[in-house]
NUBAMI-849367 format. One record per residue: residue number from 0; residue in one letter; z, x, y of N, C-alpha, C, CB in turn. Coordinates in steps of 0.05 Angstrom, whole numbers, m for minus. Glycine has a CB too. Layout:
N
seq NUM; type a; nz Z; nx X; ny Y; caz Z; cax X; cay Y; cz Z; cx X; cy Y; cbz Z; cbx X; cby Y
...
//
This chain:
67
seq 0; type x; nz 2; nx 741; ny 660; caz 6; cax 715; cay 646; cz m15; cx 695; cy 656; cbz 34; cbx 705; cby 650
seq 1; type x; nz m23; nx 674; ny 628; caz m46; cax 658; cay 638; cz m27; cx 629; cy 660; cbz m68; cbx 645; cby 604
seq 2; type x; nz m43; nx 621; ny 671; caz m31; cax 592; cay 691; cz m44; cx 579; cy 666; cbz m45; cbx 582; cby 731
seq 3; type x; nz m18; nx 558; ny 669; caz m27; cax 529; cay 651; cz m46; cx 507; cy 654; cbz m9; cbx 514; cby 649
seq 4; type x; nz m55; nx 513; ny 684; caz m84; cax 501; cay 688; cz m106; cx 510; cy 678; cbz m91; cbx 500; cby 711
seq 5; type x; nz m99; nx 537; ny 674; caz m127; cax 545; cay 654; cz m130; cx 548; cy 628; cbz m137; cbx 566; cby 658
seq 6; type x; nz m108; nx 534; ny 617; caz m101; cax 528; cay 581; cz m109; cx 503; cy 579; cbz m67; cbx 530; cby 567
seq 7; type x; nz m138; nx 494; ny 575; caz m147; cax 475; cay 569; cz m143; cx 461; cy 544; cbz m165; cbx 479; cby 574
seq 8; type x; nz m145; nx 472; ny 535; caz m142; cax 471; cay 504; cz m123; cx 452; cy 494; cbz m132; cbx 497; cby 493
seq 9; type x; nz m95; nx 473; ny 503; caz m61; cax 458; cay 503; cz m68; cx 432; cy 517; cbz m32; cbx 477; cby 524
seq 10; type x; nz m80; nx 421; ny 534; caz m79; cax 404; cay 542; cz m95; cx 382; cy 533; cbz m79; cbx 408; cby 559
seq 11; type x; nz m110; nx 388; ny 527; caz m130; cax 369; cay 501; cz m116; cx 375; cy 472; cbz m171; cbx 382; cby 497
seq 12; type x; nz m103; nx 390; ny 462; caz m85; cax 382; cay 444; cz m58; cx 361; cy 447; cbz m78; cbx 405; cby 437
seq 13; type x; nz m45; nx 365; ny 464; caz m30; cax 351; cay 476; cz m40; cx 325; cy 482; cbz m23; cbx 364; cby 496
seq 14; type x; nz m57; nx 314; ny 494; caz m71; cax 299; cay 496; cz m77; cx 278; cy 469; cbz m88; cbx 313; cby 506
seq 15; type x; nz m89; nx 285; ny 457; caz m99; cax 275; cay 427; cz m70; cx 272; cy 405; cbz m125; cbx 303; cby 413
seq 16; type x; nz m53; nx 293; ny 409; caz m26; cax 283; cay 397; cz m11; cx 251; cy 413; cbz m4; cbx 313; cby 402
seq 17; type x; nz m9; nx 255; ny 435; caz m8; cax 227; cay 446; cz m15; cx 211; cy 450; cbz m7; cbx 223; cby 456
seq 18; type x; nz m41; nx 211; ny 442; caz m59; cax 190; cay 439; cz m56; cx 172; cy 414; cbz m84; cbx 201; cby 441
seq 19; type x; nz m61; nx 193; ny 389; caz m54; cax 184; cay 360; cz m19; cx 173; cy 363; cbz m59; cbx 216; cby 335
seq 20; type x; nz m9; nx 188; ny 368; caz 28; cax 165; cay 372; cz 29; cx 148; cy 379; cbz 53; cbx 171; cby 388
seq 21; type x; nz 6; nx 140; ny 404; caz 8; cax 117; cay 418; cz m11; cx 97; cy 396; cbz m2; cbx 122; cby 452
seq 22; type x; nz m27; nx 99; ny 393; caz m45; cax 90; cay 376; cz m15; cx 76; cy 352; cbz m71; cbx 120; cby 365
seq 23; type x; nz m5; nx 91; ny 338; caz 7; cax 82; cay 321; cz 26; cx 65; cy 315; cbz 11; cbx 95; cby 316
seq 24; type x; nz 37; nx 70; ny 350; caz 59; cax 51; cay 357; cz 52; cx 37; cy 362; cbz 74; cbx 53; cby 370
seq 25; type x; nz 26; nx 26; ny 370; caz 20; cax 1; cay 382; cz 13; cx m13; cy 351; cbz m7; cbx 2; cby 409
seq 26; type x; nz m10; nx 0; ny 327; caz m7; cax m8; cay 308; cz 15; cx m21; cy 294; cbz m13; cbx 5; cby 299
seq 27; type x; nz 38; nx m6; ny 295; caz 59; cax m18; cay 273; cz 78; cx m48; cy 287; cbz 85; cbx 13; cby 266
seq 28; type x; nz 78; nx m47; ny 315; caz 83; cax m63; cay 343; cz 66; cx m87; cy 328; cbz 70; cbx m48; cby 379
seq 29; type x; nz 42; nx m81; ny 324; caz 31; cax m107; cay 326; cz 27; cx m122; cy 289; cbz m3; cbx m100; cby 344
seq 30; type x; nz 35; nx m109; ny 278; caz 36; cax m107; cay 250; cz 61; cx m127; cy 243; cbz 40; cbx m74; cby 239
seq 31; type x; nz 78; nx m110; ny 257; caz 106; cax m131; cay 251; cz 105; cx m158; cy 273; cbz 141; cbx m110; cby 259
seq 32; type x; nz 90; nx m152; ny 293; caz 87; cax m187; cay 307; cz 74; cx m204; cy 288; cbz 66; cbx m189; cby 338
seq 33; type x; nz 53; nx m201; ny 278; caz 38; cax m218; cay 257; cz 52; cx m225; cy 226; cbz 11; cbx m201; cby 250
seq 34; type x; nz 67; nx m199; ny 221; caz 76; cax m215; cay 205; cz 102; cx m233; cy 205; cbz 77; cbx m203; cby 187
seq 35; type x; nz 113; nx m230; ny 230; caz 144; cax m245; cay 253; cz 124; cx m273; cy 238; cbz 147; cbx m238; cby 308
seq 36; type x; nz 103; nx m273; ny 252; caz 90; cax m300; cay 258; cz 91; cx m314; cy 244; cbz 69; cbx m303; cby 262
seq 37; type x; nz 66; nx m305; ny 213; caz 67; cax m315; cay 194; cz 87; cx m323; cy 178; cbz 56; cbx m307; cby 186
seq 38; type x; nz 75; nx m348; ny 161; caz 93; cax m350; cay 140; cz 96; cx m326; cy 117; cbz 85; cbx m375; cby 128
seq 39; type x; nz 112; nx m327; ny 100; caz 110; cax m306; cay 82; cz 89; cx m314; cy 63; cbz 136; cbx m300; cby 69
seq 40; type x; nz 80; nx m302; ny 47; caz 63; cax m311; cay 25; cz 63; cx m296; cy m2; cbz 37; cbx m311; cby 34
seq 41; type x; nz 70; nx m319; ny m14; caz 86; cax m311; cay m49; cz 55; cx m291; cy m60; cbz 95; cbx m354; cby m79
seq 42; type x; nz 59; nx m270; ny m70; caz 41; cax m243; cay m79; cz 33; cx m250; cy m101; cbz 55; cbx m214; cby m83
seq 43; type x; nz 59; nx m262; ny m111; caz 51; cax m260; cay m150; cz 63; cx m290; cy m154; cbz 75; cbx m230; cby m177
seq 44; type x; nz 38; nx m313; ny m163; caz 47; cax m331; cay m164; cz 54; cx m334; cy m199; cbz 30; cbx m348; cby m147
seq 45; type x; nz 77; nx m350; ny m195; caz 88; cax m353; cay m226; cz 81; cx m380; cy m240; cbz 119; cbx m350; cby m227
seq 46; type x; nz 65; nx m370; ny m260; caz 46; cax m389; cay m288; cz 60; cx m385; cy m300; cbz 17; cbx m383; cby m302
seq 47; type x; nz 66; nx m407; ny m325; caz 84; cax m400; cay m348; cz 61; cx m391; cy m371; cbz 106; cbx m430; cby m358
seq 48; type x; nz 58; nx m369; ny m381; caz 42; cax m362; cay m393; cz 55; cx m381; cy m431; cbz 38; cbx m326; cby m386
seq 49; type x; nz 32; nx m383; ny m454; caz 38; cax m384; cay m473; cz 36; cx m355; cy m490; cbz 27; cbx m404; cby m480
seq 50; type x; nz 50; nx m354; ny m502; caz 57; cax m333; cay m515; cz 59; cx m327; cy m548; cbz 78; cbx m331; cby m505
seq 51; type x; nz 32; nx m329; ny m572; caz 34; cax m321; cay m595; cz 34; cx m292; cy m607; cbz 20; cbx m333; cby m603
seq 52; type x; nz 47; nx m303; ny m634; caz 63; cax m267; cay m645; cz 51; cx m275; cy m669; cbz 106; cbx m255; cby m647
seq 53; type x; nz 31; nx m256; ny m680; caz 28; cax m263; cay m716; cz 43; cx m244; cy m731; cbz m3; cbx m260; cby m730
seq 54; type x; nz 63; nx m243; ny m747; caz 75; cax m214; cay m754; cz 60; cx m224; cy m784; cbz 117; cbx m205; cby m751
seq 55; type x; nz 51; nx m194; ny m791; caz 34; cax m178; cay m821; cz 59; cx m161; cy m836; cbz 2; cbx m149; cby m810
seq 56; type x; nz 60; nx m177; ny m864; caz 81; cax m163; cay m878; cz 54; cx m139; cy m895; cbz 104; cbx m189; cby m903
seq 57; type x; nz 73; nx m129; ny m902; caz 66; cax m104; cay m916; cz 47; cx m119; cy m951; cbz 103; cbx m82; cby m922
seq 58; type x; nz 62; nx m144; ny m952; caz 51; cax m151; cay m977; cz 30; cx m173; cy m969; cbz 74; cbx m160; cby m998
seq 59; type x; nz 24; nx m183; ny m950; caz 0; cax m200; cay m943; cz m31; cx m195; cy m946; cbz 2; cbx m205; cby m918
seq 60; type x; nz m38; nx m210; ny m961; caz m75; cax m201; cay m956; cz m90; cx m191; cy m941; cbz m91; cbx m215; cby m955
seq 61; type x; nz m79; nx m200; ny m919; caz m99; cax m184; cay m890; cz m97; cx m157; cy m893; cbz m88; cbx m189; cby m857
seq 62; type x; nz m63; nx m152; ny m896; caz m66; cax m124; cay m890; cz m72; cx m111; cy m913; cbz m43; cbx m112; cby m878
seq 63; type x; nz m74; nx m113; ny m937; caz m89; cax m108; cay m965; cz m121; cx m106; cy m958; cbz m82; cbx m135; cby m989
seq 64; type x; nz m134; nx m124; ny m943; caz m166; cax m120; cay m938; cz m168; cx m99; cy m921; cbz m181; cbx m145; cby m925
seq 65; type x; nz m150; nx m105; ny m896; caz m153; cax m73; cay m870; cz m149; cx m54; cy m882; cbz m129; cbx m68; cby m843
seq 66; type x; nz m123; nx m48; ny m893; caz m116; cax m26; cay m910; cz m142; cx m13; cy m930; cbz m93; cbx m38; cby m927
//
């Protein structure tokens, strides 16, 4: 059987998995402090848009020329 001092490998895998977790946790740690901080900020601000409808009857000129 090999000794685990000479499974380098496992240990630079091991290594780099803990590294990236730590990495991540500290990311999301600091993610939610900034946004603790901040104010919120409205995404979608609300405009009252205007809104026209032309409805085309079947017997109107326009649609007699398109047609």
């Amino acid at each position: 059987m090999s000794d685990w001092t000479s499974l380098w490998y496992v240990w630079l895998i091991l290594l780099t998995v803990f590294l990236l977790l730590l990495c991540g946790i500290t990311a999301s740690c600091i993610k939610f402090c900034c946004r603790k901080k901040r104010p919120p900020v409205e995404t979608f601000s609300r405009h009252p848009y205007d809104l026209t409808v032309i409805a085309i009857d079947s017997d109107s000129t326009a649609h007699s020329t398109v047609t």
